[in-house]
C-alpha positions as a LaTeX table, in Angstrom:
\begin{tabular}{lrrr}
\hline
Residue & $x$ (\AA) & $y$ (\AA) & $z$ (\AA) \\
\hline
Unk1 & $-21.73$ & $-5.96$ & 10.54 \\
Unk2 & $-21.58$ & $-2.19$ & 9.82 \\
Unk3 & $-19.55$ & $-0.50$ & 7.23 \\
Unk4 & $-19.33$ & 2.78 & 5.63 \\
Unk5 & $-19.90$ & 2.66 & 2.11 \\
Unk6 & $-18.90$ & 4.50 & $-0.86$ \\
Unk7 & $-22.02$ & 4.53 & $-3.44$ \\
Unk8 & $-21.23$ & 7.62 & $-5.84$ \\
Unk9 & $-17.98$ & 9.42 & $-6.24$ \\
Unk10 & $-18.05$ & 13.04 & $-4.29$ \\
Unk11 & $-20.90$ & 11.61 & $-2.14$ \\
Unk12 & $-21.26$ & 11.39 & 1.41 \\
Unk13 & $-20.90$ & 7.35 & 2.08 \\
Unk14 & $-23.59$ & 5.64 & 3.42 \\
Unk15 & $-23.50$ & 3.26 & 6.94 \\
Unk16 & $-24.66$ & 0.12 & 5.66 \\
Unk17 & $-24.87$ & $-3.56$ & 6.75 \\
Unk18 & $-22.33$ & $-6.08$ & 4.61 \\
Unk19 & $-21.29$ & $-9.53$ & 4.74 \\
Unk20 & $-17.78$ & $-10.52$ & 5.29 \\
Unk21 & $-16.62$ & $-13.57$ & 3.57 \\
Unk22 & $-14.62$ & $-15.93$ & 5.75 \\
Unk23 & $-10.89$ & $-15.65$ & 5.67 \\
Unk24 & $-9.68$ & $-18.12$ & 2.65 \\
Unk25 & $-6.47$ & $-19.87$ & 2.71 \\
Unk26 & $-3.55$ & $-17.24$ & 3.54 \\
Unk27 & $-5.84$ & $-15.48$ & 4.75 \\
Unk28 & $-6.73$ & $-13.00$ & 8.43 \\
Unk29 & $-9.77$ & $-11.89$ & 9.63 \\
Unk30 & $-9.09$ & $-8.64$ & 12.14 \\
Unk31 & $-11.93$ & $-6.80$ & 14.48 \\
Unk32 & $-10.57$ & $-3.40$ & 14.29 \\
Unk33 & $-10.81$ & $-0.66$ & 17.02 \\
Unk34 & $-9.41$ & 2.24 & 15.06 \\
Unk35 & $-9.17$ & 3.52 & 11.87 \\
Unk36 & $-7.56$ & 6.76 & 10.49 \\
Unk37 & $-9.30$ & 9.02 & 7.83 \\
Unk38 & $-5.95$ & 9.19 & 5.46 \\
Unk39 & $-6.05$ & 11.56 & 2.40 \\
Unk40 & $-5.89$ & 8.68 & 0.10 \\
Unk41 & $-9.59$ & 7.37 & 1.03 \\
Unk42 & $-11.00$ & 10.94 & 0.15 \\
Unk43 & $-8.82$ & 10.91 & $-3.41$ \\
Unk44 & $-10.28$ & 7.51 & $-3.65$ \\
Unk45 & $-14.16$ & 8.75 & $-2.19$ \\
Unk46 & $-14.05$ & 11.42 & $-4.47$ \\
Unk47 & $-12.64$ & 10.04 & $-7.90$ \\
Unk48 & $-9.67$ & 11.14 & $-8.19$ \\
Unk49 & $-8.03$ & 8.18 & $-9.33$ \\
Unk50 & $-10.76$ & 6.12 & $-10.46$ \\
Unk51 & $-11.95$ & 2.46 & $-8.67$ \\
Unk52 & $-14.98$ & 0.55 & $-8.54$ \\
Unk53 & $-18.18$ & 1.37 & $-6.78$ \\
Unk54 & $-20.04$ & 0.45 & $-4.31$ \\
Unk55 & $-16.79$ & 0.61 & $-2.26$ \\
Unk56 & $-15.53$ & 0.04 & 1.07 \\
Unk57 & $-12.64$ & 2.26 & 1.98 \\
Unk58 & $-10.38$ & 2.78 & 4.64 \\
Unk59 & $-6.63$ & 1.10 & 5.71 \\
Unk60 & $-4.76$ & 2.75 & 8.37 \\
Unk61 & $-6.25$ & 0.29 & 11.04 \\
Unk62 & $-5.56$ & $-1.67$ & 13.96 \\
Unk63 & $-7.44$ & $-4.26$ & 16.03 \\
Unk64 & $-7.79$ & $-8.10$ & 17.07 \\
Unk65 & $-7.59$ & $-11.15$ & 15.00 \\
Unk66 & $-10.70$ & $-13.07$ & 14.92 \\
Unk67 & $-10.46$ & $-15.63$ & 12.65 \\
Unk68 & $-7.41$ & $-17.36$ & 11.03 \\
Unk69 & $-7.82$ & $-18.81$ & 7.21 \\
Unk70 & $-6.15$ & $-22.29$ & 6.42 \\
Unk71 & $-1.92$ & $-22.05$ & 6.17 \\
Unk72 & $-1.47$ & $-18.76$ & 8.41 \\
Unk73 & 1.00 & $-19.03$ & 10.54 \\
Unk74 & 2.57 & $-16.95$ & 12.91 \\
Unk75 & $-0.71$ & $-15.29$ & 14.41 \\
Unk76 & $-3.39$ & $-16.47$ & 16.77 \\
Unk77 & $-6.71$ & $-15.74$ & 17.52 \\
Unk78 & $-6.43$ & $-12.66$ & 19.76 \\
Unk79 & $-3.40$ & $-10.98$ & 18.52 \\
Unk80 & $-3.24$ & $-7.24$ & 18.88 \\
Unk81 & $-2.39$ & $-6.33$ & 15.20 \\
Unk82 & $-2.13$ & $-3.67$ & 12.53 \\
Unk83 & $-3.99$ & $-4.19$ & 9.65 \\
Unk84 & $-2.29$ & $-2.13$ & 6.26 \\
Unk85 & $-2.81$ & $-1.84$ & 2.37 \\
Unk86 & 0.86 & $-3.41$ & 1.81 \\
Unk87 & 0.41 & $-6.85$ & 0.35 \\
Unk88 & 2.77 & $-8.65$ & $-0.71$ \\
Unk89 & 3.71 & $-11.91$ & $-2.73$ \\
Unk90 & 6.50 & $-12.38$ & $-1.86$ \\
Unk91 & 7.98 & $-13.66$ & $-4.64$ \\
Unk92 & 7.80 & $-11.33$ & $-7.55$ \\
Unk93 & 10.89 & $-9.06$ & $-8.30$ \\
Unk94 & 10.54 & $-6.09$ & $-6.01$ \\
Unk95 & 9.39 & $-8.79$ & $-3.32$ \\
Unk96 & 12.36 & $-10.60$ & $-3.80$ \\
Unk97 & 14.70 & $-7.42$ & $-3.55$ \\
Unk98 & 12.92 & $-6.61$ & $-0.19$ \\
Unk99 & 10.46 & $-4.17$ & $-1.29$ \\
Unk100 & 7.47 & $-4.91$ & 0.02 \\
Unk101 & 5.34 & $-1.70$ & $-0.91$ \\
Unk102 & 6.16 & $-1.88$ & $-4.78$ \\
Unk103 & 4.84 & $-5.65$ & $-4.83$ \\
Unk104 & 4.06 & $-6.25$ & $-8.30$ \\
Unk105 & 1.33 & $-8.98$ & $-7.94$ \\
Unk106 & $-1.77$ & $-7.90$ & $-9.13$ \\
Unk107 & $-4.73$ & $-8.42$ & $-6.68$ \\
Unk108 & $-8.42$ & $-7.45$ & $-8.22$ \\
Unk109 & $-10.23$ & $-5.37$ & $-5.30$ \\
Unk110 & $-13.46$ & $-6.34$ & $-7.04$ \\
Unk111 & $-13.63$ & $-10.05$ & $-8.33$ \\
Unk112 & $-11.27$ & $-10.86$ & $-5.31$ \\
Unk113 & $-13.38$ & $-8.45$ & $-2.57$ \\
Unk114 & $-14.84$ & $-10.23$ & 0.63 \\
Unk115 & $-17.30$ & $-7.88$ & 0.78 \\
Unk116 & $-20.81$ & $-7.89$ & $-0.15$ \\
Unk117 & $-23.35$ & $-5.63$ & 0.46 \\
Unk118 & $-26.93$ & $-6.53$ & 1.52 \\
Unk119 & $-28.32$ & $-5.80$ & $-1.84$ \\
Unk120 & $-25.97$ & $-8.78$ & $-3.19$ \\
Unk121 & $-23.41$ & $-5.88$ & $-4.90$ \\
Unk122 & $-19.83$ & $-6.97$ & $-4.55$ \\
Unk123 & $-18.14$ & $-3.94$ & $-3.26$ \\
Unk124 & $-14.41$ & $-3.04$ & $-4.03$ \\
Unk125 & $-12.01$ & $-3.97$ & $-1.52$ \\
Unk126 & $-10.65$ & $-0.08$ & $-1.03$ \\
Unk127 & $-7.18$ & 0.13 & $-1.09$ \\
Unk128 & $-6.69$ & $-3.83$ & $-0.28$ \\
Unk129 & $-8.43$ & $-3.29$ & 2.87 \\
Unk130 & $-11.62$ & $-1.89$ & 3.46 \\
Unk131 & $-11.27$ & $-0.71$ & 6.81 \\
Unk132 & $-14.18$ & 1.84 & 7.46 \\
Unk133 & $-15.71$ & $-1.42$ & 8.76 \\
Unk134 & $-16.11$ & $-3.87$ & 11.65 \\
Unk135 & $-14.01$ & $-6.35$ & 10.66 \\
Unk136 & $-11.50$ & $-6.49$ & 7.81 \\
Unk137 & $-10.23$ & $-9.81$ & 5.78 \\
Unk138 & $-6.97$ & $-9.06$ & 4.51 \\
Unk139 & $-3.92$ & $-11.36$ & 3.38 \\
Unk140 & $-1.57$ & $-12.40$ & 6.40 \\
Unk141 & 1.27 & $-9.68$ & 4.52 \\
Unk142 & $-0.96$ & $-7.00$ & 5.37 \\
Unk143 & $-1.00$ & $-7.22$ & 9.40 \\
Unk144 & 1.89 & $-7.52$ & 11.55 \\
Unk145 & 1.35 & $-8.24$ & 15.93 \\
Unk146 & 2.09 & $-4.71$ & 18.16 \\
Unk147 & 2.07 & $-4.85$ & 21.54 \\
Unk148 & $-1.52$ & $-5.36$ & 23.64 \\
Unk149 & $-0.76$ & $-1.95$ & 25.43 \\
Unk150 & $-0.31$ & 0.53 & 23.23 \\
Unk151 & $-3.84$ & 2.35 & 22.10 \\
Unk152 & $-5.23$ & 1.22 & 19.48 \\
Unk153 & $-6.18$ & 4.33 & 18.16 \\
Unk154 & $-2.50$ & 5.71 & 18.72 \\
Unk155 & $-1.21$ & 2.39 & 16.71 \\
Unk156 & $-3.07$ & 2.65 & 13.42 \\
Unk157 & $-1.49$ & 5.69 & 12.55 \\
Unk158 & 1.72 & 3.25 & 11.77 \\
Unk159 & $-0.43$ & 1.54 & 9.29 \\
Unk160 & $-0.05$ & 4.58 & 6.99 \\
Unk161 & 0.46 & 8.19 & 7.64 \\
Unk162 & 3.17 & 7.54 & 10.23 \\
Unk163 & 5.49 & 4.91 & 7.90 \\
Unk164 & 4.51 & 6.77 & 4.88 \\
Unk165 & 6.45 & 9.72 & 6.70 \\
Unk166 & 9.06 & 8.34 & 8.71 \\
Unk167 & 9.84 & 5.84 & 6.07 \\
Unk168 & 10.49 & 8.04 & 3.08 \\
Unk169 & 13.36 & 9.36 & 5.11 \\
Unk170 & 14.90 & 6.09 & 6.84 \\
Unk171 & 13.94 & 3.40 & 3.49 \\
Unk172 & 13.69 & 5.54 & 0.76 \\
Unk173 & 16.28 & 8.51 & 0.78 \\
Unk174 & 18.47 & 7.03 & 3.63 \\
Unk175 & 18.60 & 11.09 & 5.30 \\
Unk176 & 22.07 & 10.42 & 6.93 \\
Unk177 & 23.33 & 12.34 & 9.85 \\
Unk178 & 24.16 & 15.93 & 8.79 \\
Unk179 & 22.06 & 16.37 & 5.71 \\
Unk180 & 19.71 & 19.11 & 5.55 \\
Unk181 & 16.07 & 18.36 & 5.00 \\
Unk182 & 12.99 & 20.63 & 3.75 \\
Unk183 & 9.67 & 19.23 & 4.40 \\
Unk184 & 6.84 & 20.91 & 1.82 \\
Unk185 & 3.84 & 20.26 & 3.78 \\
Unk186 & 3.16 & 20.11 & 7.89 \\
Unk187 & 0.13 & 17.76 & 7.75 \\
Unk188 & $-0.12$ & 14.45 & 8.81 \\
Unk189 & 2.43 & 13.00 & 6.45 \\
Unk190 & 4.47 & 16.10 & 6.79 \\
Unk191 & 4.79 & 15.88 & 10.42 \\
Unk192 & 5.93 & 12.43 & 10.70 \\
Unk193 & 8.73 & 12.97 & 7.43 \\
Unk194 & 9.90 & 15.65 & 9.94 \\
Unk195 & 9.94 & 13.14 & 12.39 \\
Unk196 & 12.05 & 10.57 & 10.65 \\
Unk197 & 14.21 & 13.15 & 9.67 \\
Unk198 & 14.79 & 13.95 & 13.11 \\
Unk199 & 15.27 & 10.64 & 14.05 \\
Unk200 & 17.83 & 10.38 & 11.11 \\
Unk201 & 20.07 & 12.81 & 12.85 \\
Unk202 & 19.12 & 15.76 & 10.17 \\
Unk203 & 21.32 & 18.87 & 11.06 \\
Unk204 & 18.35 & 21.27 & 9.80 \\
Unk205 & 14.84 & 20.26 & 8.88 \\
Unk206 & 13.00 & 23.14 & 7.42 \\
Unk207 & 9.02 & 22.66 & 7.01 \\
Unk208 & 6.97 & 24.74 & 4.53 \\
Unk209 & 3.41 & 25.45 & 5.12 \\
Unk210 & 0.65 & 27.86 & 4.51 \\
Unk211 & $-0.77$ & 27.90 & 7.66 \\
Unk212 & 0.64 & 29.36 & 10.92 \\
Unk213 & $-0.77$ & 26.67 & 12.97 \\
Unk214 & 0.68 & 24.04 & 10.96 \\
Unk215 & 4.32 & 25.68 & 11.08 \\
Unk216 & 3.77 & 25.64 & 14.82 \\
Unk217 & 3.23 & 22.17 & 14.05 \\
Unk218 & 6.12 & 21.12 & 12.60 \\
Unk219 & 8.35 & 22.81 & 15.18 \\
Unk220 & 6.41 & 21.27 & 18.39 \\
Unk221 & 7.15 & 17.43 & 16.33 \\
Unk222 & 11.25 & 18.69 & 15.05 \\
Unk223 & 11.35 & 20.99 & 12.46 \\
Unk224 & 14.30 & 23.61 & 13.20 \\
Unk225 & 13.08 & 26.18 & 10.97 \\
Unk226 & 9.89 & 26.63 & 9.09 \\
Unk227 & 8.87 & 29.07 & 6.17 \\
Unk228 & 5.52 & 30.08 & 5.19 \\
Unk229 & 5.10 & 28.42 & 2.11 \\
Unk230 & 3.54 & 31.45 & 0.35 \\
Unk231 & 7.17 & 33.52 & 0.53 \\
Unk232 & 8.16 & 33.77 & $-2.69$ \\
Unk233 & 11.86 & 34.14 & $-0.77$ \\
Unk234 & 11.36 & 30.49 & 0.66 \\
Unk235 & 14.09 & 28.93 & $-1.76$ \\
Unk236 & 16.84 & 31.85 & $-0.87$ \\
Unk237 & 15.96 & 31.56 & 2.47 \\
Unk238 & 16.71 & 27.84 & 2.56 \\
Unk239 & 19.85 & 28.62 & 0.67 \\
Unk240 & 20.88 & 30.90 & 3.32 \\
Unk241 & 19.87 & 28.36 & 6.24 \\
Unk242 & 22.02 & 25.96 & 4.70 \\
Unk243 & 25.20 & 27.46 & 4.23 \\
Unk244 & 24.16 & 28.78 & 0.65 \\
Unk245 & 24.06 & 25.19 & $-0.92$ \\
Unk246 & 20.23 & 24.44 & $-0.55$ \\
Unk247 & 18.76 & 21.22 & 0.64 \\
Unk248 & 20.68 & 17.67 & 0.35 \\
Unk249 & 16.62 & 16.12 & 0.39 \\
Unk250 & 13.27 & 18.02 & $-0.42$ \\
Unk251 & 10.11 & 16.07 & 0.44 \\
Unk252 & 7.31 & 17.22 & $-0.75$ \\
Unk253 & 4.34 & 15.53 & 1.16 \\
Unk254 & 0.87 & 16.81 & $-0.41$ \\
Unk255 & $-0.54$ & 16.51 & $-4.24$ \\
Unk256 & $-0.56$ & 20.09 & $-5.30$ \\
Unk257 & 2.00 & 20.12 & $-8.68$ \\
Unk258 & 2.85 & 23.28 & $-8.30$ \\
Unk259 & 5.02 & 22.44 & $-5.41$ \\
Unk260 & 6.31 & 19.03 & $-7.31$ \\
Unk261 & 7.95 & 21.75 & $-9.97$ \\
Unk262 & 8.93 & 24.54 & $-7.61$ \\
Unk263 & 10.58 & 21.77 & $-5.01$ \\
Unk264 & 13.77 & 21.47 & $-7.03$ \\
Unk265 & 15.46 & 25.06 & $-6.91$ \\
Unk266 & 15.77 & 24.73 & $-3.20$ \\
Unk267 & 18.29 & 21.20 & $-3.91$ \\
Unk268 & 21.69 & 21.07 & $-3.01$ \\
Unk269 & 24.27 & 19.65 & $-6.22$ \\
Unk270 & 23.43 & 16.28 & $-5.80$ \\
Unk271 & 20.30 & 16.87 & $-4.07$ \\
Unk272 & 17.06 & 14.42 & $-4.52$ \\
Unk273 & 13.57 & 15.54 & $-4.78$ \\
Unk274 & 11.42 & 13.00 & $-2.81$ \\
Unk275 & 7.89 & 12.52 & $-3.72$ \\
Unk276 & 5.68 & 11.57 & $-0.87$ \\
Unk277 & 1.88 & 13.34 & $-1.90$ \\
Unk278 & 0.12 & 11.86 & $-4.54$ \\
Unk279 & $-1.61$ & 14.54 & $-7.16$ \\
Unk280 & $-4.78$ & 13.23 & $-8.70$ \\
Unk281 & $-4.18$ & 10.74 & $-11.81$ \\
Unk282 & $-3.76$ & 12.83 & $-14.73$ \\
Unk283 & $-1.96$ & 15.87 & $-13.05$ \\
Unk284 & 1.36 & 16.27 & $-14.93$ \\
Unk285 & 4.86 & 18.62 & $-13.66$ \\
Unk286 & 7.19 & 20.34 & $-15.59$ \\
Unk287 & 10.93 & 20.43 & $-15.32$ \\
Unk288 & 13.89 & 21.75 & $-16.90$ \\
Unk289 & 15.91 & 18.36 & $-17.47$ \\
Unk290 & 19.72 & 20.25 & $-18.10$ \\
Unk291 & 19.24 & 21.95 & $-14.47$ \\
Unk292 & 19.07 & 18.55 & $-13.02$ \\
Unk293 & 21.24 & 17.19 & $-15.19$ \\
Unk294 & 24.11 & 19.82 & $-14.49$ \\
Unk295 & 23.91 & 19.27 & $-10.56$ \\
Unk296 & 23.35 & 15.67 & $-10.38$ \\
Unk297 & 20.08 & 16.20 & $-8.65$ \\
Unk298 & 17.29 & 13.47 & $-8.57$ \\
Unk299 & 13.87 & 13.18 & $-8.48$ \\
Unk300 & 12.42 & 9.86 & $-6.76$ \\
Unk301 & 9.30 & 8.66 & $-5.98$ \\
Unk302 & 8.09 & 6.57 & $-2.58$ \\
Unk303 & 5.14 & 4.32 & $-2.07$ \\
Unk304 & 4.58 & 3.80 & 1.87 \\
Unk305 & 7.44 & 4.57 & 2.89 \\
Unk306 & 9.48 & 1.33 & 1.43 \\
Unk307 & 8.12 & $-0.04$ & 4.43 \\
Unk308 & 8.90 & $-3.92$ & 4.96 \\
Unk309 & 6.50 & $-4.26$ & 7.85 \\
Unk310 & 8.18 & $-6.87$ & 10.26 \\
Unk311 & 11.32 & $-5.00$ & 9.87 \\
Unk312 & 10.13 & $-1.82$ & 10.30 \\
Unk313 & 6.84 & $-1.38$ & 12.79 \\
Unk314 & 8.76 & $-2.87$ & 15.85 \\
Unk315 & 11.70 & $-0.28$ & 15.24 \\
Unk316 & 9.11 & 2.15 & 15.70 \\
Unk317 & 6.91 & 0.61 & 18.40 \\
Unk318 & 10.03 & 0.49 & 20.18 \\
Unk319 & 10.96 & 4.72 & 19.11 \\
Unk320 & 7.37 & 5.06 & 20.54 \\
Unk321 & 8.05 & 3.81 & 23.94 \\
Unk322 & 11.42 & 5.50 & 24.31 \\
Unk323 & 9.70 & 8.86 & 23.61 \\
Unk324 & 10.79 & 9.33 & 20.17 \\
Unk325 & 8.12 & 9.36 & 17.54 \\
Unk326 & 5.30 & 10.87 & 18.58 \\
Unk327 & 1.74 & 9.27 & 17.99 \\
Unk328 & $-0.92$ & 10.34 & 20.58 \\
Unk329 & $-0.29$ & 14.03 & 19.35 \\
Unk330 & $-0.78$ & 13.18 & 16.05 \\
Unk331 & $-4.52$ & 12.60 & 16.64 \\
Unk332 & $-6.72$ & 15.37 & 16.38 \\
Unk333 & $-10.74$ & 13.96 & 16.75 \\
Unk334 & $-12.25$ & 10.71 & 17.37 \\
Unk335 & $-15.30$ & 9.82 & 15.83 \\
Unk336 & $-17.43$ & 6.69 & 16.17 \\
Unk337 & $-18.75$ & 5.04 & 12.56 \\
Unk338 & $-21.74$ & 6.60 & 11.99 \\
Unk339 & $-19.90$ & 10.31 & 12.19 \\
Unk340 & $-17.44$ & 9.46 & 9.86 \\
Unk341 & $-18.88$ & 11.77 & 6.94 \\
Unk342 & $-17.89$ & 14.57 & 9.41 \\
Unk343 & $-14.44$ & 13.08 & 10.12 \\
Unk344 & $-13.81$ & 12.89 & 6.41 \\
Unk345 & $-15.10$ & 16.72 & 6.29 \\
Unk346 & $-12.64$ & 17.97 & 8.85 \\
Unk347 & $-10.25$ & 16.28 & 7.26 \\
Unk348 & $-10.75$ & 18.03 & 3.70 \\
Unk349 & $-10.45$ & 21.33 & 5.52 \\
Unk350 & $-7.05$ & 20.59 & 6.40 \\
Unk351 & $-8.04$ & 20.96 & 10.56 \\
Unk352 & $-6.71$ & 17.88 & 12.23 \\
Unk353 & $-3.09$ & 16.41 & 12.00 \\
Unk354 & $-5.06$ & 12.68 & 12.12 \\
Unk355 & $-8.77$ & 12.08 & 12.42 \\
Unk356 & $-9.61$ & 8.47 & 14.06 \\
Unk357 & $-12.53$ & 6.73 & 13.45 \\
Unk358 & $-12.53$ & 4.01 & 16.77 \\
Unk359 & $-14.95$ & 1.38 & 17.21 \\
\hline
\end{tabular}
């Protein structure tokens, strides 16, 4: 089978042939149709936060099961599923407090991969899942069943960018009807946290971005107001929208830290600062600790969008259908395999909302 592979940090990756261990005990094999280009392979492709190479990357994905390993149980061969990066024990603290996405179990991508290449190198299991590829073998926590007729390439945005989004609202800051939201970013992620704040019942939901096209963005998926990110006005203006108090939640969904330190002087007293984008590993923000202090604000990070993924994906299958959340506009290109270098490049130029690569 075909995979695109990851042989030098920075580098284009490389279609290559691998071999695909069986799935073990507990374990699901999945022949995937689509998978998204998230920003989290390209930190990953180029470095960012370290890893193992060769590597397969790659885990916004959806597909068919094709093979079960021994004990699974609740899936057939057949099953229209997605296949995701959250694994999860089960049984370790955070499991056990229903929180999924923080499971603390560690899982070695390398000495645990099913993937070798056709040189005999073990390559890292990307982000649990390896999904630029034919055919993923994940843990049964990773994939939960969707519907047969929604589009594949539609569903695997809930693998990632969509729950990421959508879930930092609902799971993680609990946006209740009323509250006033800003969103600090209108890509992928950003759209679908203005989504879920929408969905939340949010009386305003202010987006910030650089771009025109992406403000336009934001308003076409919910935003009520949006503010190019470059006015150095942007916090008085989202004062003024909100009744001079500022923002009860301020998401912040890209990695640049200057917007992690300037995010909390547009917070309401009591306001939280949720971050969503992940700066590269090293990048460190600044705050003024007696300003949050003073007005009880908060800062608080997310990690997929608390997402417990039988609880959660059929909520939003279900929004889907009615109308709701929005995931055919989310996608931008489709490329087949062997283009995905030029997905991934697209992608980097901040172009598309979602690049799919479909199979």
């Amino acid at each position: 089978m075909k995979a695109a592979v990851c042989r030098e940090f920075g580098a284009d990756l490389v279609i290559e042939d691998i071999a695909l261990h069986a799935p073990k005990a507990g374990q699901v094999q999945v022949k995937l149709d689509a998978c998204a280009i998230c920003h989290s392979d390209i930190s990953f492709i180029n470095g960012d936060w370290g890893g193992h190479l060769p590597a397969v990357y790659g885990h916004e994905a959806a597909g068919t099961i094709s093979a079960l390993g021994e004990g699974v149980r609740g899936f057939t061969v057949g099953d229209s599923v997605l296949a995701t990066m959250i694994r999860s024990c089960g049984d370790c603290p955070s499991c056990a407090s229903g929180h999924l996405a923080s499971c603390e179990d560690r899982y070695d991508k390398v000495a645990a991969s099913p993937i070798t290449l056709a040189d005999g190198a073990v390559a890292e299991h990307g982000l649990l899942t390896g999904a630029f590829a034919e055919q993923v073998v994940v843990d049964q926590s990773q994939v939960v069943k969707i519907p047969d007729d929604i589009p594949k390439d539609a569903a695997c945005l809930l693998s990632c960018g969509v729950i990421t989004g959508v879930g930092a609202v609902i799971n993680t800051a609990k946006v209740k009807p009323g509250d006033n939201v800003v969103v600090i970013g209108a890509g992928g992620v950003g759209l679908n946290t203005i989504q879920g704040a929408v969905l939340a019942g949010a009386a305003r939901v202010i987006a910030l971005d650089l771009q025109e096209e992406k403000l336009a963005a934001a308003q076409e998926f919910g935003a009520t107001d949006v503010i190019d990110g470059a006015d150095k006005t942007a916090a008085r203006q989202i004062r003024k929208l909100t009744g001079g108090r500022g923002a009860d939640f301020v998401f912040v969904t890209v990695g640049a830290i200057k917007l992690f330190e300037t995010a909390p002087r547009m917070l309401a007293p009591r306001g939280e600062m949720i971050m969503v984008g992940m700066p590269p590993s090293g990048a460190k923000a600044s705050y003024e600790p007696v300003i949050l202090s003073a007005l009880s604000q908060s800062i608080r990070g997310t990690l997929m969008g608390d997402t417990v993924l039988k609880r959660d994906i059929p909520w939003m299958v279900a929004q889907y259908r009615l109308g709701r959340l929005k995931l055919d506009e989310l996608i931008s290109n489709r490329y087949p395999l062997e283009q995905i270098n030029e997905g991934i490049a697209d992608t980097k130029a901040g172009k598309s909302r979602r690049n799919v690569i479909v199979f």
